[in-house]
N, C-alpha and C positions, 0 to 999 in steps of 0.2 A: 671550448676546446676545439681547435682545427678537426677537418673530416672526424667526428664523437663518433665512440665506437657508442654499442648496443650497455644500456643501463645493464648492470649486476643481475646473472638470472639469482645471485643469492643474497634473499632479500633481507638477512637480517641490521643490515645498516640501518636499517628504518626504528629500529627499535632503542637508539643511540646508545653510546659509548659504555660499554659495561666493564672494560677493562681501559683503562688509562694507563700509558707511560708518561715516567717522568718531563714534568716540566724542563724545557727545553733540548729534548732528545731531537737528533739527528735526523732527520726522514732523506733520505737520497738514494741517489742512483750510480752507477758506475758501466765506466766501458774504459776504453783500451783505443793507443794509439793507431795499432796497423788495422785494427779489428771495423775501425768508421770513418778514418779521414781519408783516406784514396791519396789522389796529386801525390803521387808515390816519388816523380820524379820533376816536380814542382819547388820551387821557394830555394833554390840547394840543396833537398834534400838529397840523400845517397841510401847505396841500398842496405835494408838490413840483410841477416842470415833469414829472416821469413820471406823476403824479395825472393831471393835467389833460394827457399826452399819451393816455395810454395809454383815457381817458375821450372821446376825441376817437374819433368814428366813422372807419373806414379806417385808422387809426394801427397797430393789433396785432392779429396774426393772431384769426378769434376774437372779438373786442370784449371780450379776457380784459381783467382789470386785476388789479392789488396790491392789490386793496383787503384781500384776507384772506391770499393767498398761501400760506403754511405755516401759518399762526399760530402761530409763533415767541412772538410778542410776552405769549402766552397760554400756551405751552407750551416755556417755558424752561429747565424743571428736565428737562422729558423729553428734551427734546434733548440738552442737557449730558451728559445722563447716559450717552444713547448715543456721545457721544464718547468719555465715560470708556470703556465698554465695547470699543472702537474702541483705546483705546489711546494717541490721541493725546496729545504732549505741548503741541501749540500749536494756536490756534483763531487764525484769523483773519477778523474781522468789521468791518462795517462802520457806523459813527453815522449817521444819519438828522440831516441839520442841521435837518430842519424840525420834529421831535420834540424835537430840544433847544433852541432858536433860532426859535422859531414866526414866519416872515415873510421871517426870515435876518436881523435888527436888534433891539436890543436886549439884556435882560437872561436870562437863562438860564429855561426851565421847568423846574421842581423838581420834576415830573411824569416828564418825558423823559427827565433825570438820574439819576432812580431805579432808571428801568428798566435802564440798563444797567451803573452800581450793585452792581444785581438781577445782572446777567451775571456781571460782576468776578468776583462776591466767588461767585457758582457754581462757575463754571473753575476758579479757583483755590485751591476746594473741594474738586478733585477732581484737582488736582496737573495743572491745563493752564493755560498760559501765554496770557493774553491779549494779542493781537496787532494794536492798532485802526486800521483806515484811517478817515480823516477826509471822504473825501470818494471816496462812489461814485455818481457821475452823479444823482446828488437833489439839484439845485439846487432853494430855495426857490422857489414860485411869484414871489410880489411881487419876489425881484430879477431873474429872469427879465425881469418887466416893466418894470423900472430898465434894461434893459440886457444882461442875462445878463454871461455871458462875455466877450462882446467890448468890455464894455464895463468901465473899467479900475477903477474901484470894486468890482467884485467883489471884487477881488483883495483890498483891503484889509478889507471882509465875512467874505472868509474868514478872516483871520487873527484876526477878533475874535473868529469862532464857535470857532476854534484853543485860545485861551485860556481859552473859558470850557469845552471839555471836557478841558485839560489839567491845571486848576482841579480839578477836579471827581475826575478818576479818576488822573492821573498820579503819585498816595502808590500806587496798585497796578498801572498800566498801564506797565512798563519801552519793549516798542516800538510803536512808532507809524511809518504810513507815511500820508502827507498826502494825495495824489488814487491814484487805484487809473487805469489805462490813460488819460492826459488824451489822447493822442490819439483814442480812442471820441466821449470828449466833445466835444471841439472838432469832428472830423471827419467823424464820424456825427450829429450834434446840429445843425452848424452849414454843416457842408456838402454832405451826402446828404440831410440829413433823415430820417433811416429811423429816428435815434433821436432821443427827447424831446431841445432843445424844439422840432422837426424844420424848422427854416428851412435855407435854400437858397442860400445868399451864400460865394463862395469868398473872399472877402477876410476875412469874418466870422469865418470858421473858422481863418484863421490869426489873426486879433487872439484869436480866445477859447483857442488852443493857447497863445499869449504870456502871456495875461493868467494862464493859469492855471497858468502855470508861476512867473509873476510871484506869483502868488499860496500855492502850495509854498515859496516862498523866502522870504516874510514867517511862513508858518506856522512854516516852521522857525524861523525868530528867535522869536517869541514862543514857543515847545515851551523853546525852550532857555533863554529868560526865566523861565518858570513852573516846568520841570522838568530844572535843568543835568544830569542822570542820564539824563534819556531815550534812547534811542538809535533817530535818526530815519531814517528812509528815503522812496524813494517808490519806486513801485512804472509800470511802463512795458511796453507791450505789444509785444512785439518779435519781427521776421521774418526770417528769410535771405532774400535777394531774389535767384533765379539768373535770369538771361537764358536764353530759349527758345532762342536757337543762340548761335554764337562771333560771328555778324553785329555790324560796331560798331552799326549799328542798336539793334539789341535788346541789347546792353550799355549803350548808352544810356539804353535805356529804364529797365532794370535798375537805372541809376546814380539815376535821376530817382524812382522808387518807393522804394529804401533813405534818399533821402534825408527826403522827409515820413514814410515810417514810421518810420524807424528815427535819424537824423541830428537830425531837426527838432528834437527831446526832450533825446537825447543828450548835444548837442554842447553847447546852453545850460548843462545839469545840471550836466554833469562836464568841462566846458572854457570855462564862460563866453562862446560867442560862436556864433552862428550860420554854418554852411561858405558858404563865397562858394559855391559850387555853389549851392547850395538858393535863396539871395538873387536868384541868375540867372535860374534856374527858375520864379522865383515873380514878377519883376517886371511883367509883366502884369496879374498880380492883386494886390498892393501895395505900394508904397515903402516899407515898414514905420515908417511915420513913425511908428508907436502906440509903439515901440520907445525908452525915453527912458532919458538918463544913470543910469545904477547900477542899470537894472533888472537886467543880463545876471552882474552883482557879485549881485544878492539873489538873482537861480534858481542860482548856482551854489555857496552859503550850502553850508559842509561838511557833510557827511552822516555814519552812521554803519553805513551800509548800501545794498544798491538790488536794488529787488526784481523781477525779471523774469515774465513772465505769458506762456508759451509754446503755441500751442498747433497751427503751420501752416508753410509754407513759401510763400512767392509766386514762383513762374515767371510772367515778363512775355516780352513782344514789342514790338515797334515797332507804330505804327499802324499799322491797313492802309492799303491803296493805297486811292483812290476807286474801280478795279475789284472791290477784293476787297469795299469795304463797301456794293456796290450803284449808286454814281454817286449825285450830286450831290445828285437827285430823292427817294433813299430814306433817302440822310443829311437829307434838309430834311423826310421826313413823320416819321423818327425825333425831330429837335429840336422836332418841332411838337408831339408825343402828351410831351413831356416824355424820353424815354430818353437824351438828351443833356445836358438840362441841370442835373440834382442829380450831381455827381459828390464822391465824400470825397477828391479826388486833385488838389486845385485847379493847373491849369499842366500836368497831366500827365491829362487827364482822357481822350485816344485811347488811351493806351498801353493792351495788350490784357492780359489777366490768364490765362494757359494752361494747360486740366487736363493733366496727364499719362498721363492711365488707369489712375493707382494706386488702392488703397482709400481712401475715404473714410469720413467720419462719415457721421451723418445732419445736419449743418450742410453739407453736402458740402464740407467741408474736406478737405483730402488731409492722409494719415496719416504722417508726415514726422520719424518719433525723430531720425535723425540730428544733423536741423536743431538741435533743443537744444545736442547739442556746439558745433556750431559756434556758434550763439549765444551760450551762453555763455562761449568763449575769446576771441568777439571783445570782446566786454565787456571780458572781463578783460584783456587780451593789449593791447587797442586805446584804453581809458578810464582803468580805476581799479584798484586792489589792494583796496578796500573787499570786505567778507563779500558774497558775493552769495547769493542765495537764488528758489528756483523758489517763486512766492507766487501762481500758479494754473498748474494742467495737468491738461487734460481731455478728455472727448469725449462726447459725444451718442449715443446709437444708441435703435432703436426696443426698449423692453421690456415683457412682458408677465409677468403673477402667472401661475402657474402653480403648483397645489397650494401657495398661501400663500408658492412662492418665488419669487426673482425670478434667474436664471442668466444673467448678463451677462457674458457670456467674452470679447463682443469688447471689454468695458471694461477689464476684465481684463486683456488683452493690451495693450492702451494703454499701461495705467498700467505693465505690467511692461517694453515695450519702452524707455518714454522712464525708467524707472527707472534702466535700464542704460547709455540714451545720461547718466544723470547723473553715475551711478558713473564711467563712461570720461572725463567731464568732469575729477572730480577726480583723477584720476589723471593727466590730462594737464595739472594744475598749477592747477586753476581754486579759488579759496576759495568754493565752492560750501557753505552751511550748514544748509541746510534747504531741505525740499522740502513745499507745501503745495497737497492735491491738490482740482481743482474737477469736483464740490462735494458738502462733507459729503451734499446731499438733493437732488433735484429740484424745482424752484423756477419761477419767472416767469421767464422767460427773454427779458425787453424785447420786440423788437417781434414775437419768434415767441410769446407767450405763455404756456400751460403745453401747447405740441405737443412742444418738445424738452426730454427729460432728462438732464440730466450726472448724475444724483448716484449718489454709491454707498450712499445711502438713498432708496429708494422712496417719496415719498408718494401717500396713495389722497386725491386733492382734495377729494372729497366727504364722507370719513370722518377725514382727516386720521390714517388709520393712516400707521406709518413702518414698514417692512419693509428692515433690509438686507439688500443685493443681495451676487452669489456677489462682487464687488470688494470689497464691503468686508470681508467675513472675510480675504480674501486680506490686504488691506494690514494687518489688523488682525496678521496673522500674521507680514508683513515687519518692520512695527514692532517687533512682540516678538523679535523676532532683530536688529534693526537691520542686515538685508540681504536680499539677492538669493540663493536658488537657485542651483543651477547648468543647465544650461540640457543 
């Protein structure tokens, strides 16, 4: 393996494989368009809404941008290669609509197409299965300014840009997963603001989660027009939500956060309808008029997969009291500076969000394996019998080179904890099929920029060395036994 990071300081590999998954399970990786290929304004691309966020003073930590990122886009075959090295069987990445689709209207660039073409036909060079999401949070600029999201033409934009990379790669591209986390998008995008294309409208943010689910549901229909073999999925960000005590309070609460994280997506996808709960919750902030006959029939368009993206647990509470949160006076200079008024929780924007004093990342996410089991039984137990598959899981921590390596134990430990809460997954009945871990490299990381690292490959920004880290020998080494240690 290029520049080898430092062997596993944890040794139990030596001991071999004491848990095995299934014969022919998935082992890969994932990343994202804007997030590693840079040449921003290369090939015809144009810009998306993260171009022109991330270019906006105050938007990202840093005043970093994408404009070069990994440069991927340049260094294609080197990466590839380190996947081979890695071992993986499947890659899963993501199309840049503005590199294929310069505007998000119109005819195809035979520029854009090439490049990833270029990718296909590399992976599949080296006996790795490509894996394409169609849409990671790079919406075109100009439809942005049509409307974005919340406005219901996108929806039908995307399905044309659907077609014309279905066109193009699906004689070699078998899966395909349509939007990667639409909740980010719609609710970090449209209702926090904190991600591109950062407006501030709780009702927004629910018409743009509709539209773009509206929008997966037409994608699928044209995939299946272009490519009856494909086998489609999408991919959804999802949480256990426990209540901070037994108080029906804070069960309450509890009920009101599972519902937009984890129901909102859900219920349309794999049940056709929105939970009256949720509809209740939300009536303040819209009558869902945007909501029209046969949409709720085209988001729940059969699948042939669904991809979950794990990476946290949310412990909530009930509001506080006006004692606990200061009186009236300090709630009114809080809504004046803004701290009240961008929330991604539209309808539920007091409910409190409560650490535990367990470890965290350095995203300070609490470190929460479990939570996968239960994740993914509810999915399966609660929704669908469809293959499920972990299609990102990861974690952040501060690393530094050190004699040319990089010893990231506590990544390490990560990936080997939530390994095992996956294996206990299938063993307690879940058709779990693959597991794909974030992220092959360290990358742009939206609005934190390149301050936090997921990857189990190092990049040097400036020199664009890749150095893998002590995680990625490790998985490289799980792969090649297709298991777990014993512990």
């Amino acid at each position: 393996m290029s520049n080898p990071a430092s062997p596993p300081a944890v040794g139990v590999l030596d001991h071999g494989p004491a848990l095995r998954f299934p014969p022919g399970f998935r082992w890969g990786a994932a990343t994202a368009a804007y997030q590693i290929e840079g040449a921003a304004a290369e090939g015809g691309r144009t810009p998306s809404i993260w171009d022109t966020f991330s270019h906006t003073a105050g938007r990202v930590v840093g005043g970093h941008t994408g404009d070069v990122a990994c440069d991927h886009y340049h260094r294609l075959g080197e990466d590839v290669a380190l996947m081979a090295e890695l071992g993986l069987n499947a890659y899963r990445f993501s199309v840049s609509w503005s590199r294929v689709q310069p505007g998000g209207a119109g005819p195809a660039n035979p520029a854009g197409l090439d490049f990833y073409r270029r990718l296909v036909d590399e992976l599949l060079g080296h006996g790795i299965e490509p894996w394409l999401t169609l849409y990671h949070w790079d919406l075109p600029q100009p439809l942005e300014e049509a409307g974005g999201w919340p406005a219901r033409d996108t929806a039908a934009r995307f399905a044309d840009y659907t077609a014309l990379v279905a066109e193009a790669l699906g004689d070699r591209v078998r899966h395909w997963t349509t939007l990667n986390e639409p909740w980010c998008s719609a609710f970090l995008g449209y209702g926090s603001g904190v991600h591109a294309p950062g407006r501030t409208d709780g009702a927004e943010a629910v018409r743009a989660g509709h539209h773009l689910m509206l929008g997966h549901g037409l994608a699928v229909q044209a995939l299946r027009a272009a490519r009856p073999q494909a086998e489609v999925g999408v991919t959804v960000n999802l949480y256990p939500v426990t209540p901070a005590s037994d108080a029906p309070a804070d069960r309450d609460a509890a009920r009101r956060i599972d519902a937009l994280a984890n129901q909102f997506f859900l219920d349309p996808l794999l049940r056709g309808a929105y939970p009256a709960d949720l509809l209740a919750d939300l009536r303040e902030v819209t009558d869902f008029g945007h909501v029209r006959d046969g949409d709720l029939a085209t988001i729940a368009s059969p699948l042939d997969l669904v991809g979950i993206n794990y990476y946290s647990r949310h412990v909530v509470a009930a509001p506080a009291s006006p004692a606990e949160q200061g009186g009236p006076a300090e709630q009114g200079a809080a809504a004046a500076q803004g701290v009240l008024a961008a929330s991604c929780w539209p309808g539920s924007e007091d409910v409190r969000f409560v650490h535990r004093g367990v470890p965290v990342t350095d995203m300070n996410w609490e470190i929460d394996a479990p939570g996968l089991v239960e994740t993914l039984r509810r999915v399966h137990e609660e929704y669908t019998d469809l293959p499920l598959y972990v299609t990102e899981n990861g974690s952040a921590f501060v690393d530094e080179v050190v004699d040319g390596r990089v010893d990231d134990i506590d990544r390490l430990a990560y990936f080997d904890a939530h390994l095992r809460a996956a294996h206990a997954a299938i063993g307690a009945g879940v058709p779990l099929a693959g597991y794909f871990a974030w992220s092959l490299m360290d990358n742009f990381e939206w609005a934190w920029g390149y301050t936090k690292r997921f990857g189990m490959i190092y990049v040097d920004y400036d020199s664009q060395t890749r150095i893998p880290k002590s995680s990625a020998r490790w998985y490289a080494e799980v792969i090649r036994r297709n298991g777990l240690a014993a512990q």
